[in-house]
N, C-alpha and C positions, 0 to 999 in steps of 0.2 A: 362238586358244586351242583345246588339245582338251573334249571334254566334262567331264571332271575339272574341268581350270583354271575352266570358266567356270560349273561349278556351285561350287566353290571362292570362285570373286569373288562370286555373288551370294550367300552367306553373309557374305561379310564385308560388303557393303555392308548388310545386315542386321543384322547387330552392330552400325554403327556407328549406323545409323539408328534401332535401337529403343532401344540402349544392353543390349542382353543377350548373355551366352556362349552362343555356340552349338557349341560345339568338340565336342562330344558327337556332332552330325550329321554330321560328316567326313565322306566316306566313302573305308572305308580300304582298297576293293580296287583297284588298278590300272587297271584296266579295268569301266566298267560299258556296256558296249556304247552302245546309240544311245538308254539309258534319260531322257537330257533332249531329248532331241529327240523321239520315237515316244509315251515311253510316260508322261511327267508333265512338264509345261509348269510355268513358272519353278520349277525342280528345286534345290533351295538344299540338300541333305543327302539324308542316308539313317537309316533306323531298322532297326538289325541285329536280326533275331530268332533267338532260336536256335534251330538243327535238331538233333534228334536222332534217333537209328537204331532202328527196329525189326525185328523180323525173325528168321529167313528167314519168308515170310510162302508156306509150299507150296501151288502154286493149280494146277487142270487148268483149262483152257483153255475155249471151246468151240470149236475147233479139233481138242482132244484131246491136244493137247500141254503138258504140264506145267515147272515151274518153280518154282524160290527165289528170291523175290525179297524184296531188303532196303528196307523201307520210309522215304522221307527224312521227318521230319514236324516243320515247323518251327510252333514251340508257344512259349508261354509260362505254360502251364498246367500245374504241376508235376502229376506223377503218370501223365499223358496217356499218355507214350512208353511208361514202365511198364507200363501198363495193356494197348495194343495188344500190348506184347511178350510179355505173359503170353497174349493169345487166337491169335496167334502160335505158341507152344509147345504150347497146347491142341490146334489146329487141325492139325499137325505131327504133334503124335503121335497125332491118331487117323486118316492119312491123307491130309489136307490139305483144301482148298475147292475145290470146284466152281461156274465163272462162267461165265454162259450172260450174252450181250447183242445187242442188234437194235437198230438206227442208223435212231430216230426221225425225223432232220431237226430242223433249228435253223427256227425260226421266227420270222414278222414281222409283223404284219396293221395293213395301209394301211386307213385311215376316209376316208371320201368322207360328203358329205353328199348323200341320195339322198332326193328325194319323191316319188318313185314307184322303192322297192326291189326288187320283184319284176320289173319291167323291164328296169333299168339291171342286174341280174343277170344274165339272161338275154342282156341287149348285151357283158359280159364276157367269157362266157362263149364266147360265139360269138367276141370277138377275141385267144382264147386263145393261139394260133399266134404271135398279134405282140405281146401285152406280155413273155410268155413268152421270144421271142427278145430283144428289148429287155433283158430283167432279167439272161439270162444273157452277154449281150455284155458286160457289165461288168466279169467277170473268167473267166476260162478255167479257174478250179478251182468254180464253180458249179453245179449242178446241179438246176431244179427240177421239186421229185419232186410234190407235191399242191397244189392249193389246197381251200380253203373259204370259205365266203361266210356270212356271216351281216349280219343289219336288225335294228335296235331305232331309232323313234322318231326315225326320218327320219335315220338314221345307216344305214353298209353298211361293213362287214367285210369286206376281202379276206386270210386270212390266207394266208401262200404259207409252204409248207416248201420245204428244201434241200438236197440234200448240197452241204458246203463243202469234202473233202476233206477233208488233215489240219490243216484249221484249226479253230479251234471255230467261226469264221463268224459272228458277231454282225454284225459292221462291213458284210462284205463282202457278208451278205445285205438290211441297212438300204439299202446302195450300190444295188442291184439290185431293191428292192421300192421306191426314191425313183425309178429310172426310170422301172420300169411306171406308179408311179401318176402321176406325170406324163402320162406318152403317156396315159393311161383318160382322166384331168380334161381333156386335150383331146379326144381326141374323142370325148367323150361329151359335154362341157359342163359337167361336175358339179365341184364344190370339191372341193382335195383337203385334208383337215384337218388331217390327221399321218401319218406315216410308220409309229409305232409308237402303235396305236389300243389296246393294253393285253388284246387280245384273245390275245397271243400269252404274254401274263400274265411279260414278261422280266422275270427279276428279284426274281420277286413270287408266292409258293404260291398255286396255285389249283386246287381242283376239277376242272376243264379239262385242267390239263397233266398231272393223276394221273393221269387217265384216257385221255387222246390220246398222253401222252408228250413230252417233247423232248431232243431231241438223242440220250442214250443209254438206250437203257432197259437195266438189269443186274440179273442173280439171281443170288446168290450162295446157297449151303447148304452144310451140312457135316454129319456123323450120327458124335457121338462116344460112346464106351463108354463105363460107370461108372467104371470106372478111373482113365481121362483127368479125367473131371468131379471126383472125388475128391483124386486126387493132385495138379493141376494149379489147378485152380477153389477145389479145397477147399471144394467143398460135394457136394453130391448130387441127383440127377434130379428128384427131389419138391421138393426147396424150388426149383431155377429153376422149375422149371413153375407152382409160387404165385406166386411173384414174376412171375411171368411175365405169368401172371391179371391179376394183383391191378394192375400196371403199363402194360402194352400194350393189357390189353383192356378192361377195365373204366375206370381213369384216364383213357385217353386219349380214350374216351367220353365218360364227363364231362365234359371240357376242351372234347371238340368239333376237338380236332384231327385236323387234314389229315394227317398221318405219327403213326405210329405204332410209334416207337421209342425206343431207349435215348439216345444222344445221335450221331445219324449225322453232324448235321452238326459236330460235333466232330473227328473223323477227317476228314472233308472238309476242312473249315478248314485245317488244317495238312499236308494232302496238297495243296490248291490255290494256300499261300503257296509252299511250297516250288520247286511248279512251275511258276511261274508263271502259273496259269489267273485268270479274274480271279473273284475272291473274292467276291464279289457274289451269283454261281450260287448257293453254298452254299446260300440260303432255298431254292433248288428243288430241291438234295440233300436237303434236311431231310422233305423227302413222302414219305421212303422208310417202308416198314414191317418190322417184324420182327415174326417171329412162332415160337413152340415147342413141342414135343410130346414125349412120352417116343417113344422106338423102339430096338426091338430091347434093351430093357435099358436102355440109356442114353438120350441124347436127338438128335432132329433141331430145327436151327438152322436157319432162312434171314435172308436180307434182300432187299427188292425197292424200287430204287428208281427209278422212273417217270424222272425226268429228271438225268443227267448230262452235265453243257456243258463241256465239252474237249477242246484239241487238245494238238498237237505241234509248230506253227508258229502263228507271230505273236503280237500281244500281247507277254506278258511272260512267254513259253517261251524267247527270243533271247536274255532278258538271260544273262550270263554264270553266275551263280550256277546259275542256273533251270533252268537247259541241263544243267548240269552233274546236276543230282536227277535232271532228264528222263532224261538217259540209263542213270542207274544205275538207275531202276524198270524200264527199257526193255533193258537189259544184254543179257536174252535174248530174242531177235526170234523170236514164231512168224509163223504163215502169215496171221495177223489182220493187218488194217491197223493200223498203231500207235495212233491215238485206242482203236478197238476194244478194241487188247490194254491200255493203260491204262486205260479205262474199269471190262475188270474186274478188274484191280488192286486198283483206287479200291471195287471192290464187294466183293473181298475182305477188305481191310482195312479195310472199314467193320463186316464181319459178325464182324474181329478185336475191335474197338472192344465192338462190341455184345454179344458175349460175355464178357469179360472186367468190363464194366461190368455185366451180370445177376449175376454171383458175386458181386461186390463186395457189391452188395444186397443178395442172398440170405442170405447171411452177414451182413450190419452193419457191413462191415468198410471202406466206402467211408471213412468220416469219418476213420477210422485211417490208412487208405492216403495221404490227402492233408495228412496229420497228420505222419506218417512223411516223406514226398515233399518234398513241396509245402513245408512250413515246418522242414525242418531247416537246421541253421547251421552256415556253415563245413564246406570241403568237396564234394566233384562225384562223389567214386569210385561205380563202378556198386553195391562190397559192401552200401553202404545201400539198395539198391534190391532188394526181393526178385525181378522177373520180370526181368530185363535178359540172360542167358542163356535163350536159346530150344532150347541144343540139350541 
């Protein structure tokens, strides 16, 4: 059987064994690459979401070369695509986005149980040369760039960064920080306890990764006129700068949150189903900040966000769909490595996100938009949709 057929049979053996319709989970493309085999174990259906198009989303590089690129962003969120596509047009008309990003390293950190830390640190350290080679014989697209060490309470921290290439590198740096910490536990004598000691915070906002970084770190800004703010936003420089106050800086205080923005991982979400990245990440897109200021008349936008985890190979970039978004964000190749140039894509159109959702506020006009959007009936045309034309 190919992988169809045989996720095919194990839906009907499920039918008949629960006694319920599952006809709904088909799945109805062709071809889904090696997605029951690689990337979801007993794979009985699929759950189509729909993508839809934002855009041109005009971004300068940090290369310095510029582009239109069309956003795929698969949502079930009425209103969302809208919304990007309106910061889109903003961001367009007053010249585009500028994304600036530096390739953190994915990271991993193996616990050992150590009583006596400041020692067994020091024995690491000096066998740098050989777990080092150890980690990266595992795969030949590895590379490791740092370590650090840190003891709490007869526990020892070895966290290791990596370039992985254009893979985002989860797996393949787990692969290669379970060798070393093998070879350490033996010759040192020490337990080794886990592989992933939560210092490397996968998965999970912390403090730590704001600040150190992982995988991609990206800055995105834009400085639009009144004009643009008026005509497009339909509000004006003074009320985002309140809303702005009143939300990012103030609120987000309050709350005690780690990221301080509109809804970044929102844009993420639906930028990382589309592409396949694994969807997870997003709580560590979510540490991004934004932040706004009047200038020159109108106003300056950025967004900064500490950790972006993705690649352009493996995972669920292969699947067929996935592949297919991949290369349409990807259409125009600059002189970036591709995670790179997707990366600030991803930070562009999150500073689209983020814009267009301050107006919304600004104005009152959110509740409407998802009012309009989100619950009308009968019907798909763009004409109900006021931002859907960027140009």
């Amino acid at each position: 059987m190919n992988a169809r057929e045989r996720v095919d049979e194990r839906r009907a053996r499920i039918e008949r064994e629960l006694g319920i319709g599952l006809a709904n989970l088909a799945v109805a493309q062709k071809r889904i690459g090696a997605a029951d085999e690689r990337n979801c174990e007993q794979m009985f259906g699929a759950v189509p979401l729909p993508v839809g198009l934002a855009g041109p989303l005009n971004i300068l590089f940090s290369s310095g070369e510029t582009a239109d690129i069309y956003l795929p962003l698969a949502t079930t969120e009425g209103a969302l695509v809208a919304s990007v596509n309106r910061g889109c047009k903003a961001l367009a008309r007053s010249g585009g986005v500028r994304a600036f990003s530096e390739y953190a390293g994915i990271t991993r950190s193996v616990a050992f149980e150590a009583k006596a830390p400041k020692k067994i640190a020091a024995k690491i350290r000096a066998l740098e040369p050989a777990w080092k080679k150890i980690a990266e014989a595992t795969s030949r697209h590895l590379k490791i760039l740092s370590y650090e060490i840190d003891a709490k309470d007869g526990v020892l921290f070895l966290t290791l960064a990596a370039d992985t290439g254009e893979a985002m590198g989860m797996n393949m740096l787990t692969i290669a920080a379970q060798a070393a910490g093998e070879f350490i536990s033996k010759k040192l004598g020490i337990p080794l306890l886990t592989v992933a000691g939560n210092v490397d915070s996968d998965k999970k906002p912390s403090a730590r990764t704001k600040k150190k970084g992982r995988g991609y770190r990206v800055r995105a800004e834009a400085l639009l006129p009144e004009n643009v703010v008026r005509s497009v936003l339909r509000s004006d420089p003074a009320s985002l700068c309140r809303t702005a106050r009143a939300k990012l800086e103030i609120g987000s205080r309050l709350a005690g949150a780690l990221g301080s923005n509109l809804h970044a991982a929102n844009t993420l979400a639906a930028l990382y189903l589309a592409t396949g990245q694994d969807a997870a990440h997003v709580v560590e897109g979510s540490l991004a900040d934004t932040a706004l200021c009047r200038a020159h008349g109108g106003i300056r936008i950025s967004v900064a966000l500490p950790a972006l985890l993705l690649g352009v190979r493996g995972g669920g970039t292969d699947l067929p769909a996935q592949k297919q978004c991949l290369d349409l964000l990807l259409r125009e190749r600059t002189r970036l490595r591709p995670p790179a140039q997707l990366a600030e894509i991803f930070g562009g159109a999150v500073l689209a996100g983020e814009l267009s959702l301050l107006a919304a506020q600004a104005t009152n006009t959110l509740a409407r938009a998802h009012r309009r959007l989100a619950r009308r009936k009968g019907g798909s045309g763009t004409k109900d949709a006021p931002y859907l034309a960027s140009r």
